[in-house]
C-alpha positions, 0 to 999 in steps of 0.5 A: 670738869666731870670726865666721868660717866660711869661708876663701879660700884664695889657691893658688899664683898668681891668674894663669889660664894659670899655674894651668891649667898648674898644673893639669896638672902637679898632676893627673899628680903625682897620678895618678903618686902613686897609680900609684907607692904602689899598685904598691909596696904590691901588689908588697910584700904579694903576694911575701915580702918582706913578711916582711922589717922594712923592706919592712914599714916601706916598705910603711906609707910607701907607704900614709902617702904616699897617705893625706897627699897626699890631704888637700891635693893633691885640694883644690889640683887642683879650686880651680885651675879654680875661680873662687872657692876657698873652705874652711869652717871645720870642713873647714879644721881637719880638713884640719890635723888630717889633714895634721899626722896623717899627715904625723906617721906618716910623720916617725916611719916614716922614724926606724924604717926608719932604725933597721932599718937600723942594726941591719941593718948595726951588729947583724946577728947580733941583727937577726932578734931584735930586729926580729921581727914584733911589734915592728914592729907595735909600732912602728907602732902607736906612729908611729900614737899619736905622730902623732895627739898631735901633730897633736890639740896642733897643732890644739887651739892653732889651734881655740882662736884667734878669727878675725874677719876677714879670712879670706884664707889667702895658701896653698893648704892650711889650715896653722897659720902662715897661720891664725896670720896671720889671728887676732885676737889675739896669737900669740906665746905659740901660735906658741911652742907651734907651734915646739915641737910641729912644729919640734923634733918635725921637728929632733930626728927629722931629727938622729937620723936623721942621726946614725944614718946617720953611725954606719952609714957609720962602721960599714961603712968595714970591710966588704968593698967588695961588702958595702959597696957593698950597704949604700951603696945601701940607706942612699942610698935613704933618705937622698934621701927623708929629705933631700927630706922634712925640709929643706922641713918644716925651712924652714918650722916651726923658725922663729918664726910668720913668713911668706914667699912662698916657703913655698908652694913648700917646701911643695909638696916635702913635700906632692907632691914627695916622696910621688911621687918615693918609689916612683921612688927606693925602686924603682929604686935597690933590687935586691930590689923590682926583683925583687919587680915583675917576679915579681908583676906577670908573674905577673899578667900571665900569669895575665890571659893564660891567662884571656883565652886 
């Protein structure tokens, strides 16, 4: 039986001067977030390369990005100048569904752009034929497909526990090992079932995308050094978000259904952290977008000019 039909979620600290600067820093984060996404998703729609496989990739990052920090990062920055940080039921398991949903999309996104990349640099002569348009839309309609079952498992193994109190989640978002925490019943067997679906999903994705960036650097050892230094760039952007991503999501779900203090922090890499600095790392190491920001934006600029004039 499920008596209950509301949680607490704790948050990052019970502190009030701790939580006001929380507050602060959370609500820039998230401003700069949108700012961020939103300017490489106008920037790559309004310029050609749209047309280009990766900067289409880039650009359902971008949009992933906004979509799964809005499911927690709203939440957190209201409940820090609230008294009483309350959930219900209903919305705490459509928060995990949605979290899990798109934070999928963007664990599958991240393996295409790497693939791009490879058969950028390893198959270049093949590239146009391999990754032309409807194979992209392809392969995101199939992240699309893979996130969705991935998060309705996730959420058909904890929408299935009975909770009877007590009904405090030690987080600041409703996630699957802290409702673990508080059924009453044993998990074992559901948190083997967690490990598998959201642990290996994020391991076997984190070692294939290693590997392909090894074989990338194996590939490019012969290139010339302004070929090579290109391709460098390009692998390094990726890398940084892939690193940023991964080992935070890694810490926490390939583990057996355990708890520590220090998951709220780890969680706020995968969940803030790297969904602001994404723009930050795709924008400023990549030539090509640099260009991209200054033709649009002072078109724009121009544009507003002569209207106003």
């Amino acid at each position: 039986m499920n008596n209950v039909t509301e949680f607490v979620l704790l948050g990052l600290s019970q502190n009030k001067k701790i939580k006001n600067l929380c507050f602060l820093l959370f609500l820039f984060c998230y401003i700069a977030i949108w700012m961020g996404n939103l300017l490489i998703m106008i920037s790559i729609t309004c310029s050609p390369l749209i047309d280009q496989p990766m900067y289409f990739f880039l650009n359902n990052l971008a949009l992933s990005d906004l979509c799964y920090t809005s499911t927690v990062t709203p939440k957190l920055v209201t409940d820090l100048l609230a008294e009483s940080n309350m959930i219900s039921y209903t919305s705490c398991m459509a928060q995990l569904f949605a979290m899990h949903f798109f934070g999928g999309i963007e664990i599958f996104i991240l393996t295409a752009m790497a693939y791009d990349r490879y058969v950028a640099i390893c198959k270049p002569l093949h590239y146009t034929i391999i990754m032309n348009r409807q194979r992209c839309y392809t392969i995101v309609t199939a992240s699309c497909t893979g996130a969705f079952l991935h998060s309705f498992f996730q959420c058909l193994l904890t929408i299935n526990l009975p909770f009877c109190g007590p009904n405090e989640i030690d987080h600041y978002f409703c996630d699957v090992y802290p409702l673990l925490k508080l059924a009453c019943t044993d998990t074992y067997r559901v948190g083997i079932l967690v490990v598998a679906n959201s642990g290996m999903m994020g391991l076997v994705t984190f070692v294939v995308l290693v590997l392909s960036y090894l074989l990338i650097l194996y590939t490019i050892r012969a290139y010339p050094a302004e070929s090579r230094t290109k391709a460098l760039s390009t692998c390094s952007s990726h890398i940084t978000v892939v690193v940023l991503f991964f080992v935070p999501v890694l810490f926490i779900y390939i583990r057996p259904t355990t708890t520590f203090p220090e998951d709220k922090v780890f969680a706020l890499f995968y969940t803030i952290i790297a969904p602001m600095f994404n723009p930050l790392i795709y924008t400023f190491r990549n030539v090509e977008m640099k260009t991209a920001l200054r033709k649009v934006w002072c078109q724009k600029l121009c544009f507003i000019g002569r209207q106003i004039i």
